[in-house]
ZAMARGU-4260 file (C-alpha; in steps of 0.2 Angstrom, whole numbers, plus 5000, padded with zeros to 4 digits):
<rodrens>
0) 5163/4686/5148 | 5167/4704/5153 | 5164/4717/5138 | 5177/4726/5131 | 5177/4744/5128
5) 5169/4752/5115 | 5183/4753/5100 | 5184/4763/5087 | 5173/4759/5072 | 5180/4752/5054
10) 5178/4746/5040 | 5172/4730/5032 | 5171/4711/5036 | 5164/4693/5038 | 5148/4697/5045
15) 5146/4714/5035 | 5128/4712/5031 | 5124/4715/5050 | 5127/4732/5048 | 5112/4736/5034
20) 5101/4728/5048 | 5105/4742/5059 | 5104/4758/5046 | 5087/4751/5040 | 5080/4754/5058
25) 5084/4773/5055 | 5072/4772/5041 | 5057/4770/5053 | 5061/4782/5065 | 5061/4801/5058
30) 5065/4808/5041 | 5076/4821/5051 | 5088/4804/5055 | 5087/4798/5038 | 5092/4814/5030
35) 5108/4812/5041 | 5110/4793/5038 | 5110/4797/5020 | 5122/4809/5021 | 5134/4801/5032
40) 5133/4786/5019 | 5153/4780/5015 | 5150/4777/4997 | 5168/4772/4991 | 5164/4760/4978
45) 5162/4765/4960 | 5152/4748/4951 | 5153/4760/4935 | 5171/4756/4933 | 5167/4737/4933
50) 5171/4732/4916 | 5162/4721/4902 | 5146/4718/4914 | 5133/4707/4911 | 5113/4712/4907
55) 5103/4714/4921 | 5092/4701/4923 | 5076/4703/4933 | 5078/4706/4953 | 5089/4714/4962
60) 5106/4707/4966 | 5117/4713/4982 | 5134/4708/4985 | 5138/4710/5006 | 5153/4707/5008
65) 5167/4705/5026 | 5185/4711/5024 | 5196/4707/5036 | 5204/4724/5039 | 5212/4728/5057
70) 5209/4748/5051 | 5201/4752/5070 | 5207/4742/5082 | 5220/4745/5093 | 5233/4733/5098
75) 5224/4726/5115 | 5208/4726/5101 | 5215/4713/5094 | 5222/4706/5106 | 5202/4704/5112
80) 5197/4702/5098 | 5208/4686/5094 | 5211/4694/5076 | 5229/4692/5073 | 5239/4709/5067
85) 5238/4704/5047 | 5240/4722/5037 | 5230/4727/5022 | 5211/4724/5018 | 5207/4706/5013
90) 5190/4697/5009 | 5183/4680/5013 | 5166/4682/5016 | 5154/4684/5002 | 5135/4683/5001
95) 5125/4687/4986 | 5106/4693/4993 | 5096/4690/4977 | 5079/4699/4980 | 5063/4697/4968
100) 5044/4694/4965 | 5048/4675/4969 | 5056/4679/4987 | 5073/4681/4993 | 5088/4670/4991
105) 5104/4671/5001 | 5118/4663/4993 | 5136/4661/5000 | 5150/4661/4990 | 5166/4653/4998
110) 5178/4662/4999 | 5192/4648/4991 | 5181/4646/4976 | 5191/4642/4962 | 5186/4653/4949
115) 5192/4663/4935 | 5198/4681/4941 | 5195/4691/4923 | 5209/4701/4912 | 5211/4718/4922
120) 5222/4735/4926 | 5230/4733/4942 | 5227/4748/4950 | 5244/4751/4958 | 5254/4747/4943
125) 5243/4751/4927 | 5248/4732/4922 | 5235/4721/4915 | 5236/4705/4918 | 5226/4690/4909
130) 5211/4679/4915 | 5221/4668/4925 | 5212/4653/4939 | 5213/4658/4955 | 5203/4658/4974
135) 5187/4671/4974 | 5195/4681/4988 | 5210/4684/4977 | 5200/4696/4968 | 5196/4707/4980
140) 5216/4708/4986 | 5220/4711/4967 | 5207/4725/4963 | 5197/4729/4977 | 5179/4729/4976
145) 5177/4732/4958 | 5186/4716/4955 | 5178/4706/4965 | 5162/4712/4958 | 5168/4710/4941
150) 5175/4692/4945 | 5157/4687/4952 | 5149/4693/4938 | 5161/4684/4926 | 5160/4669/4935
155) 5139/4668/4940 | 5132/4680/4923 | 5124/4689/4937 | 5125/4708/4939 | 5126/4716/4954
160) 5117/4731/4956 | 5123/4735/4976 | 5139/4733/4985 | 5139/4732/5005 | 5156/4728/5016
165) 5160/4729/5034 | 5173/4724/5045 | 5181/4716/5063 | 5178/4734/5074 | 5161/4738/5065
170) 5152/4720/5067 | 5156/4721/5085 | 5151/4740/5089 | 5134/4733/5078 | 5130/4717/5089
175) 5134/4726/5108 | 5123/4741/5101 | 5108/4730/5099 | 5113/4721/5117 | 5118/4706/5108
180) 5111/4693/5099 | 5103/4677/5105 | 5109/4662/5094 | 5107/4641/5098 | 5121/4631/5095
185) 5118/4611/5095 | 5136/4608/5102 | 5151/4617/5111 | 5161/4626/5100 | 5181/4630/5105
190) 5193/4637/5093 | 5209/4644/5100 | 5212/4653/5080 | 5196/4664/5082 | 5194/4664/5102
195) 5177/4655/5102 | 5172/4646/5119 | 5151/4643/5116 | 5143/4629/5125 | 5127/4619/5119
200) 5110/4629/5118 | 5103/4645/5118 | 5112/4659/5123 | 5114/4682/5119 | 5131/4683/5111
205) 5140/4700/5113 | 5149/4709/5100 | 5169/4699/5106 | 5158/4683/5105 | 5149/4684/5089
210) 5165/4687/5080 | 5172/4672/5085 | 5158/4662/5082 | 5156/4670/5064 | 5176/4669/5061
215) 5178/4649/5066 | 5178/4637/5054 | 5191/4622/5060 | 5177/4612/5073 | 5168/4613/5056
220) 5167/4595/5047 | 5164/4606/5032 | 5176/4619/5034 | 5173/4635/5023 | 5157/4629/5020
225) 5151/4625/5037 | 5157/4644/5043 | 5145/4651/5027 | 5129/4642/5036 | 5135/4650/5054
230) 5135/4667/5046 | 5121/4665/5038 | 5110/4659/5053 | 5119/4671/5065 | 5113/4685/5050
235) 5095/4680/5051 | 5096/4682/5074 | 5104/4698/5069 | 5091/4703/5058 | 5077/4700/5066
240) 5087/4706/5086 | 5088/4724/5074 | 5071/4724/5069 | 5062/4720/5086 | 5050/4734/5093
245) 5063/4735/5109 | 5077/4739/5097 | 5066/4752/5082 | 5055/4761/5095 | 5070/4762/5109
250) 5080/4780/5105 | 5093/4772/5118 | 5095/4758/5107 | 5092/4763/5088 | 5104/4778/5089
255) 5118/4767/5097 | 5114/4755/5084 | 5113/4766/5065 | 5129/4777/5074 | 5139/4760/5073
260) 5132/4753/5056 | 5136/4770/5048 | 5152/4769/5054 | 5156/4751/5050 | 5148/4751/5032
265) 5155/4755/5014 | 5144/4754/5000 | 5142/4757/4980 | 5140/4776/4975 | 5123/4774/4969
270) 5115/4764/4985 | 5103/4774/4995 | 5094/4773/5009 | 5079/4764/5000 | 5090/4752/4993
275) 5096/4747/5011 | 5078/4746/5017 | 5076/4734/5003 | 5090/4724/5007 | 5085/4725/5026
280) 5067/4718/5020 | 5075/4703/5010 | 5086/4701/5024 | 5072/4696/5035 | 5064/4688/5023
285) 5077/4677/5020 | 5073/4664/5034 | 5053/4665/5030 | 5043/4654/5021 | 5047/4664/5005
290) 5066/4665/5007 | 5082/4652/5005 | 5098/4652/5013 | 5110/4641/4999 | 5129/4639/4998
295) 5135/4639/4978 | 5134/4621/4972 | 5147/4611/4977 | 5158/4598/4967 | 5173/4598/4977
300) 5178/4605/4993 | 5194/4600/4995 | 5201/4604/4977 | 5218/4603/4976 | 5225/4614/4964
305) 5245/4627/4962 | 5235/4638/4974 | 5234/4625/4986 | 5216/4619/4992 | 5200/4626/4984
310) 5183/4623/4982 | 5177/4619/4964 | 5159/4622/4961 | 5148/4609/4953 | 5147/4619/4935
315) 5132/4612/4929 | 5121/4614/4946 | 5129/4631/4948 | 5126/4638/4931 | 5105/4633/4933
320) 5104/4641/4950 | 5113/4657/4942 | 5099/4655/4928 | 5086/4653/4941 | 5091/4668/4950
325) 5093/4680/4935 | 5077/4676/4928 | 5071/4677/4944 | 5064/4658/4946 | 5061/4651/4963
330) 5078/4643/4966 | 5072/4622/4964 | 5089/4613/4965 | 5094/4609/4982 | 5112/4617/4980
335) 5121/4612/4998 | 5108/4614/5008
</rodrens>
């Protein structure tokens, strides 16, 4: 496959968390570059106007989130790129990256969960609606960030300290900065909705290609669910692709790459540059023998409710892997694999 231009970088997305890979690498190199990282930061999202939040817990809870917002790209970008021309700034990727003295748990949260979206003050209109049921990604149309924050509080009793989001232009400036990423499928994948055409085994996925993988989810038996483990394994290659020697110690390389995650990244006004190595250190830790890579127990998958279909998690098995994480436990139930 021929690689498109370079497009214009944007904001949020699906694979999101990619981008935190690549600022961490700055950390390592000079404090000259992280003095600029820091200050070139887009920190947009004020977590101290979420409302009623819940105690802290012990750990540290991110949420990294993937918007599908065309801001960026131009009209042959997305023509590329496969994305459709959808106006606005929607969510349906979330992760929350629970890191701790008993390892590291990445948990998805799909994005058709049907939760409880919290009363709150629409921000266009001053209007504040009641707790009503509704999908996750609802949220995050209703109120932006802070809502969603607030609604996976509400629904998990489990605060979130850091905010991360990224989107289509920035996740594919990120994976062509580090040369791509390899990944191993065990089967061909073709999806004409997200412009995937992978073949069985190991292979280096560019920026246009790793979208598509990341963004498919209809040759998935599981659906939504299915999509959440590809994001999460194709996280981990990406991960450990941005933290290799050829990638930190390469100027050619890192530069390219913490240009591009800068670009693409909006997080919370209090995260740092520390906070992001932490979250680039639990990142990686996420696939050793001290980390987990869970989807939010399960009950239904195909839920039917006045929304249309949902996935309803399983209450009971949900609500003690929430306990497990807030008190920092080792996650022992086996939520989804």
């Amino acid at each position: 496959m021929t690689r498109r231009p370079a497009i214009r970088r944007t904001r949020a997305h699906r694979i999101m968390r990619a981008a935190l890979v690549l600022i961490c690498a700055l950390v390592v190199s000079c404090v000259g570059t992280a003095v600029w990282a820091d200050s070139e930061l887009k920190r947009e999202v004020d977590l101290g106007k979420v409302e009623d939040r819940p105690a802290n817990g012990e750990g540290t809870n991110y949420l990294i989130v993937g918007s599908d917002s065309r801001e960026g790209l131009s009209e042959q970008d997305k023509e590329d790129l496969t994305t459709g021309s959808a106006e606005g700034r929607r969510t349906d990727s979330m992760m929350l990256l629970h890191t701790g003295r008993n390892g590291t748990t990445m948990m998805s949260l799909p994005r058709d969960s049907w939760v409880t979206i919290p009363s709150h003050t629409r921000p266009e209109t001053g209007k504040r609606p009641g707790a009503a049921q509704d999908k996750l990604n609802a949220a995050f149309s209703l109120g932006g960030p802070e809502l969603l924050v607030r609604t996976i509080e509400f629904n998990t009793g489990l605060k979130i300290h850091h905010y991360a989001e990224i989107g289509f232009a920035g996740f594919v400036d990120i994976v062509d900065a580090v040369d791509g990423v390899e990944i191993c499928l065990d089967r061909d994948i073709r999806d004409k909705k997200s412009g995937a055409d992978l073949r069985k085994g190991c292979q280096s996925l560019d920026g246009t290609q790793a979208l598509a993988f990341v963004r498919q989810r209809h040759q998935e038996a599981q659906g939504d669910l299915g999509r959440s483990k590809n994001q999460q394994k194709f996280l981990s290659a990406l991960a450990e692709q941005a933290a290799a020697v050829g990638t930190v110690l390469n100027p050619a390389k890192l530069y390219p790459a913490v240009r591009a995650g800068l670009d693409a990244l909006i997080v919370d006004k209090d995260l740092g540059l520390r906070d992001l190595t932490s979250m680039f250190l639990a990142l990686k830790q996420v696939t050793g023998s001290n980390g987990r890579q869970i989807t939010v127990p399960v009950a239904d998958s195909d839920f039917s409710t006045s929304k249309g279909s949902t996935v309803r998690w399983d209450a009971s098995r949900a609500k003690k892997v929430f306990e497990e994480l807030k008190r920092d436990q080792p996650v022992s139930s086996e939520p989804n694999g």
